[in-house]
C-alpha positions in Angstrom: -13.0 -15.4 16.5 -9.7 -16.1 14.7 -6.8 -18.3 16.7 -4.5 -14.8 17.3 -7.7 -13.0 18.8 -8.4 -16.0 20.9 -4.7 -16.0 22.0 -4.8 -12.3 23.3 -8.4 -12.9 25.3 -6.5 -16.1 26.9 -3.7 -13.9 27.8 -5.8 -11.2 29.3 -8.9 -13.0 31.0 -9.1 -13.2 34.6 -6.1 -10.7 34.8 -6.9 -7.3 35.7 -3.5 -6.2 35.8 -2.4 -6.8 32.2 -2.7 -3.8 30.0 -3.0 -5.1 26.7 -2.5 -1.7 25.1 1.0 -1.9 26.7 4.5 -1.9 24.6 5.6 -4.6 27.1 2.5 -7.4 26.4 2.5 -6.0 22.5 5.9 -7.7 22.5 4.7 -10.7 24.7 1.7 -11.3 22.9 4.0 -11.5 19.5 6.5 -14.1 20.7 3.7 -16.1 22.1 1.2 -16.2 19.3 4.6 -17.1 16.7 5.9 -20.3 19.3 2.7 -21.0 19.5 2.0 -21.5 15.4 4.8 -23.9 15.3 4.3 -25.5 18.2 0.1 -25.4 17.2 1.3 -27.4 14.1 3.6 -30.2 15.4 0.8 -31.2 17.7 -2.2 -31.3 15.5 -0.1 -32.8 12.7 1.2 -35.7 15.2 -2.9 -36.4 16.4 -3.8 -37.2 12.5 -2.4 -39.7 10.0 -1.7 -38.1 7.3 -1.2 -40.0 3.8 2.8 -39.6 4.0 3.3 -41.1 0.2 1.5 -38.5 -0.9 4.3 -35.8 -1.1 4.8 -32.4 0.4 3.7 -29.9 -1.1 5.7 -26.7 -2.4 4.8 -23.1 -0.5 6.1 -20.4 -2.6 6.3 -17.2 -0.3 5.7 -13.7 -2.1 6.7 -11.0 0.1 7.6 -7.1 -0.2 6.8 -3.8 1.5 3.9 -1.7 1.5 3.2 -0.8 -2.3 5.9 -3.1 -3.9 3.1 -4.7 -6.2 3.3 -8.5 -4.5 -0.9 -8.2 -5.2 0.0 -7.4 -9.2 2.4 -10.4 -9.1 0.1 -13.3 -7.7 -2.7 -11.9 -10.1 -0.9 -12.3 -13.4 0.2 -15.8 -11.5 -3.4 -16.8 -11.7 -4.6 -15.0 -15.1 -1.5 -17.4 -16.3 -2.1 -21.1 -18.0 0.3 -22.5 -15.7 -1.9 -25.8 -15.6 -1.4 -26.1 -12.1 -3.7 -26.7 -9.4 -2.5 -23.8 -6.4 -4.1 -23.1 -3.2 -3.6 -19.1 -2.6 -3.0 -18.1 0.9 -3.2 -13.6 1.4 -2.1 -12.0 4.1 -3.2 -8.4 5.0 -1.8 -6.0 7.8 -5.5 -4.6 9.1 -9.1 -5.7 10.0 -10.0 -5.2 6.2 -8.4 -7.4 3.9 -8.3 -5.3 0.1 -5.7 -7.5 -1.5 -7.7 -10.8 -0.8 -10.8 -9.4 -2.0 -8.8 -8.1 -5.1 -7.6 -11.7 -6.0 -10.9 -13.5 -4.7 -12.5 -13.5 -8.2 -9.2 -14.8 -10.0 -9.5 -18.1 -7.8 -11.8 -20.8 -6.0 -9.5 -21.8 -3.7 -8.5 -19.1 -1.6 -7.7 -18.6 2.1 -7.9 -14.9 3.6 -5.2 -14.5 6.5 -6.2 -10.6 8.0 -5.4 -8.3 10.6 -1.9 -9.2 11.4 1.2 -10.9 9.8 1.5 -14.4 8.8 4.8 -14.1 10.4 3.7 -13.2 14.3 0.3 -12.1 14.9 -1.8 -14.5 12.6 0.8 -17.4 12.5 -1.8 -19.5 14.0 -4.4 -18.9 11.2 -1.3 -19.8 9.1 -0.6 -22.8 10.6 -4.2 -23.9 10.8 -4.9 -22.7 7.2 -1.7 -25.0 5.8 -2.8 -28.4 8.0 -6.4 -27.8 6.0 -4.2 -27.9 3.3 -2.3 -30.6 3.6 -4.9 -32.5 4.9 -6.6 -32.3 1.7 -8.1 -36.0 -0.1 -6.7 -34.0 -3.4 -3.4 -32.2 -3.0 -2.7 -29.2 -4.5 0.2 -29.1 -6.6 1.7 -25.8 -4.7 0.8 -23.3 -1.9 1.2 -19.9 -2.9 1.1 -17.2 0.2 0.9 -13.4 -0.5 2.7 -11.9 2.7 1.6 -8.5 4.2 4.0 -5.8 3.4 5.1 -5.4 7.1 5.7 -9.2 7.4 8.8 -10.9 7.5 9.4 -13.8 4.7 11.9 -15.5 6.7 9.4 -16.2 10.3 6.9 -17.3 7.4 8.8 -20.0 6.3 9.4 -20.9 9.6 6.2 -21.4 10.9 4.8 -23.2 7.8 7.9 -25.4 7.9 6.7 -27.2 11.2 4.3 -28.4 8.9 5.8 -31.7 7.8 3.5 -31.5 5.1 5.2 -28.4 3.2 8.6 -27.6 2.1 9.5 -24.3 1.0 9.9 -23.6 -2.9 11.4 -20.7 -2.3 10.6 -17.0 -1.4 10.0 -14.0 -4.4 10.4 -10.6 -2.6 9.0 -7.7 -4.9 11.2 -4.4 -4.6 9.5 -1.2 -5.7 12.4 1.1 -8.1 10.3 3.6 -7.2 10.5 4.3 -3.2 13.4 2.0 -2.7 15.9 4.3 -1.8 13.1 5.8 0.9 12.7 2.7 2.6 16.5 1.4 2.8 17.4 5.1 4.3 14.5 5.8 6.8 15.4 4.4 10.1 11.3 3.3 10.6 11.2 1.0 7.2 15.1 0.4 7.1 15.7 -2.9 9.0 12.3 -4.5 7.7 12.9 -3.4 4.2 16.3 -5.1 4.3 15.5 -8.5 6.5 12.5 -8.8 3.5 15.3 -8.9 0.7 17.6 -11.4 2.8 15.2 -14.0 3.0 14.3 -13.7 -0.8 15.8 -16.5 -3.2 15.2 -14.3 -5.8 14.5 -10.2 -5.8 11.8 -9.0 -8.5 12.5 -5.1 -9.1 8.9 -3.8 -10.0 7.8 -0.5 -11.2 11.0 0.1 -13.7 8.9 1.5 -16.3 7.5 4.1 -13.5 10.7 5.9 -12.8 13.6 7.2 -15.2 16.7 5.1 -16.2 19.1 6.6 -13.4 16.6 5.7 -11.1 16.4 2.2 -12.1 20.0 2.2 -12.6 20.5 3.3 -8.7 18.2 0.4 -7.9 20.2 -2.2 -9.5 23.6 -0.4 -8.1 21.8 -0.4 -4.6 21.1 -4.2 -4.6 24.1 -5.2 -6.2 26.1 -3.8 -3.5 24.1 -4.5 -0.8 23.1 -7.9 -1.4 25.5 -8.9 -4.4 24.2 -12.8 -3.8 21.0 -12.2 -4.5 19.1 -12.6 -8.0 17.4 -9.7 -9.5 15.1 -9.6 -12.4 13.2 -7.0 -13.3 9.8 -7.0 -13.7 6.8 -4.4 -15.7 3.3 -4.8 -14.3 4.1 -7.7 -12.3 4.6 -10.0 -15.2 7.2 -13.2 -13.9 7.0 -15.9 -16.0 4.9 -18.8 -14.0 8.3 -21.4 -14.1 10.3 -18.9 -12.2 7.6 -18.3 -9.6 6.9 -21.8 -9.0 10.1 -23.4 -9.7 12.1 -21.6 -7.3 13.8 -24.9 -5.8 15.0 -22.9 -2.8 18.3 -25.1 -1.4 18.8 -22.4 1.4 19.1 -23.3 5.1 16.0 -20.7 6.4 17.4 -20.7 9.7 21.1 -19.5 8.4 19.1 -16.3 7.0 21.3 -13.1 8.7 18.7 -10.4 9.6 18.8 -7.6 11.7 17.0 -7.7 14.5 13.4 -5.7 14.6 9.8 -5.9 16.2 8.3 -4.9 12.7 4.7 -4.9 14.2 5.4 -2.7 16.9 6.6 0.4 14.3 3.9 0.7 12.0 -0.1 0.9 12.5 -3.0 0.2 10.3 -6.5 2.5 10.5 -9.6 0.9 8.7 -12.6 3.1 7.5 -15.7 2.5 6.4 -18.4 5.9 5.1 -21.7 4.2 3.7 -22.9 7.6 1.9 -21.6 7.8 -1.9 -18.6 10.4 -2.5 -18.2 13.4 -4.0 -15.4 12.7 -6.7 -13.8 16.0 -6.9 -13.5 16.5 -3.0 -12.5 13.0 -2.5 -9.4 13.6 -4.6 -8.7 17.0 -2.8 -8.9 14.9 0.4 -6.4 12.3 -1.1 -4.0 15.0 -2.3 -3.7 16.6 1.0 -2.9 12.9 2.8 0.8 13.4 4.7 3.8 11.5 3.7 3.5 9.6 6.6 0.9 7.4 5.0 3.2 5.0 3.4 0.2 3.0 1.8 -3.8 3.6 1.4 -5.7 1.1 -0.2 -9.5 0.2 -0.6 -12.5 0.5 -2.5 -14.5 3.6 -3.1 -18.2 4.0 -3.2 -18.8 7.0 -5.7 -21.7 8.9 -6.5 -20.8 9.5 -10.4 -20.1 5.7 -10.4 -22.9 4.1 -8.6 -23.0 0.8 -10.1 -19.5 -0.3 -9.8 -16.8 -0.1 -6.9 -13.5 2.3 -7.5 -10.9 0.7 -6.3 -8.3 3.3 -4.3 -4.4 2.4 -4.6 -1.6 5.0 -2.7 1.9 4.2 -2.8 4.3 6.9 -1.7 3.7 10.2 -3.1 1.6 8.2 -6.1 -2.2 7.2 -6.3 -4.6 6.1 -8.3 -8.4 5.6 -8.7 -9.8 2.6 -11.3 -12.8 1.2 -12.3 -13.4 -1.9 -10.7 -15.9 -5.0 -10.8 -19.8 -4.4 -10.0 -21.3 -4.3 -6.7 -23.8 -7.0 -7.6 -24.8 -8.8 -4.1 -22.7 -6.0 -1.8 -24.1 -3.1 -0.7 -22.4 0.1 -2.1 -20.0 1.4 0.9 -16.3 3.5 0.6 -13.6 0.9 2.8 -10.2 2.4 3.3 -7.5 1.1 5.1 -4.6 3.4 5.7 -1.1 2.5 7.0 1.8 4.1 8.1 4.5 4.4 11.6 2.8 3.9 14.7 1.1 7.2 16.3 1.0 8.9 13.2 -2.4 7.7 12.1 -5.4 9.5 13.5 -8.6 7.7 13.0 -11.1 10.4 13.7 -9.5 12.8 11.2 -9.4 10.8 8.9 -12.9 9.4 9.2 -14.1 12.7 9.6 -12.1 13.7 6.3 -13.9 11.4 4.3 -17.0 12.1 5.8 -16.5 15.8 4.8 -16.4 14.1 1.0 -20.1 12.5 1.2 -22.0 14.1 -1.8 -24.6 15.3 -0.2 -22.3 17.8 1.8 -21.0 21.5 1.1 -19.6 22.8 -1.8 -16.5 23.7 0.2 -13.8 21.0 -0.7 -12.2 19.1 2.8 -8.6 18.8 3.9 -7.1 15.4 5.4 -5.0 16.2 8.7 -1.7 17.4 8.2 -1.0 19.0 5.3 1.4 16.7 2.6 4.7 18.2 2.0 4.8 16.1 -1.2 4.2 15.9 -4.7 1.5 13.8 -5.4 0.3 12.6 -8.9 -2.5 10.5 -9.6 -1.8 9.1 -13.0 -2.3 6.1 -15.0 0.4 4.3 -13.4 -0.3 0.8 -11.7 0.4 -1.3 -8.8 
């Protein structure tokens, strides 16, 4: 049982009256669980001695919405001969963690952070997960922490800087060209979208070479106007050069950060699936085709019949997706694992189990529909994410 599932049985045990399916101790149980990370770290850190002359070591904070391509970032990181030794903390927003396992076989030193946001829900794994850290006989020479898209950069920082063993490097917030304009309108992604941008040191624009030049034009116009202090780059295939992305040297006060004030966990909703039976290619990309908009991002790996051997791995972003080859299922057994996200009370998880379901290969020849028709446009092409 992680810390944040232990913190919501203590809260309900032995008291029949809470309802913890209720809005009220949703909100409770996040304000308790992030005071109780920092508060979690002072304590342990004050019962140990650590080796003080050893240094504090750098976090580096990559955060982003849904999609923005923070995964594609942190693996060029490590596929780069930076000569450094990182630790690589991931953050996922639901009970199956795709972007960890993703990055798993780029690094041995790894720490999976799932279900929640390193900024409320989890923040005592995270605080737990830095004092192992920092604890460490052999220092790492930086913490690197992939945020989930939902979670808030700036509550991050906070939480790991009650660790006297860390300071902050600096935050990298990865902005998709693509659905940018979306998410800064929409009144559900709005005041996330923006509070993720003010707490970045710098802004990496991704996905330029996905979208046509106005486009990219109205996303430099947009930030430049919007937040005209911050530093943009822009960035193809999440390639930043590894002295930016470690040498941040952040000299920003995180707790003079403006935001606007949100309960980011409380608008969106993550559904996990899991279908053991292989899939029926063409009916599985009928299924994906008919997903609504309101699935802002679908991710996982895909247990095909013409590809038996090897997992697919299954990116959505917007109105875009994609299927790829990925490694061999060697050890694992063969299984389809989905997670879907998108605004709370829009996700149904029987249709969309039963949808996949519907894609087994062993089924009819008729091809399945996922609930509620999409309105949209959407390609799967040789893009990436």
């Amino acid at each position: 049982m992680t810390a944040s599932e232990q913190e919501t049985k203590t809260m309900t045990d032995g008291n029949p009256a809470v309802d913890p399916d209720s809005a009220s101790f949703a909100h409770a149980l996040e304000a308790h669980q992030a005071l109780s990370g920092m508060l979690f770290a002072a304590l342990k850190m004050r019962a140990r001695q650590r080796r003080l002359d050893a240094g504090r070591v750098p976090l580096t904070i990559i955060g982003g919405f849904l999609g923005s391509g923070k995964t594609t970032v942190l693996s060029n990181l490590l596929a780069s001969p930076h000569g450094c030794q990182l630790v690589v903390l991931v953050n996922d927003f639901g009970a199956i963690n795709i972007d960890a396992e993703l990055v798993e076989s780029q690094t041995d030193d790894m720490i999976n952070l799932k279900n929640g946001c390193a900024c409320c829900a989890v923040s005592s794994d995270l605080t737990n997960a830095l004092i192992e850290v920092v604890d460490r006989e052999d220092l790492p020479d930086a913490i690197v922490l992939e945020a989930s898209g939902i979670a808030d950069p700036h509550g991050i920082a906070q939480t790991a800087l009650s660790n006297p063993g860390v300071q902050l490097d600096g935050c990298l917030t990865v902005v998709d060209a693509e659905t940018l304009q979306r998410h800064a309108e929409d009144p559900v992604t709005r005041r996330l979208f923006r509070n993720q941008i003010a707490a970045a040191d710098i802004v990496l624009l991704s996905k330029t070479d996905l979208v046509d030049e106005a486009t990219r034009t109205a996303a430099q116009a947009w930030l430049a106007a919007e937040f005209p202090e911050k530093r943009v780059i822009e960035s193809v295939r999440g390639n930043v050069p590894p002295d930016i992305l470690l040498g941040i040297e952040s000299s920003r006060d995180i707790d003079e950060i403006p935001l606007e004030p949100e309960d980011h966990a409380h608008d969106f909703a993550s559904v996990s699936v899991t279908v053991e039976e292989p899939l029926d290619d063409s009916r599985l990309q009928d299924f994906f085709a008919a997903l609504p908009e309101t699935v802002l991002r679908a991710k996982g790996f895909l247990n095909l019949a013409r590809s038996p051997d090897r997992r697919t791995v299954f990116q959505r972003v917007g109105q875009r997706w994609l299927m790829s080859e990925g490694d061999a299922w060697g050890d694992v057994a063969p299984m389809t694992r989905l997670v879907f996200i998108g605004p709370k009370g829009t996700l149904d998880k029987a249709e969309l189990t039963h949808g996949l379901r519907a894609c087994e290969a062993g089924q009819g020849s008729s091809a399945p529909t996922a609930p509620d028709q999409s309105n949209g446009d959407i390609r799967c092409q040789s893009g990436h994410f």
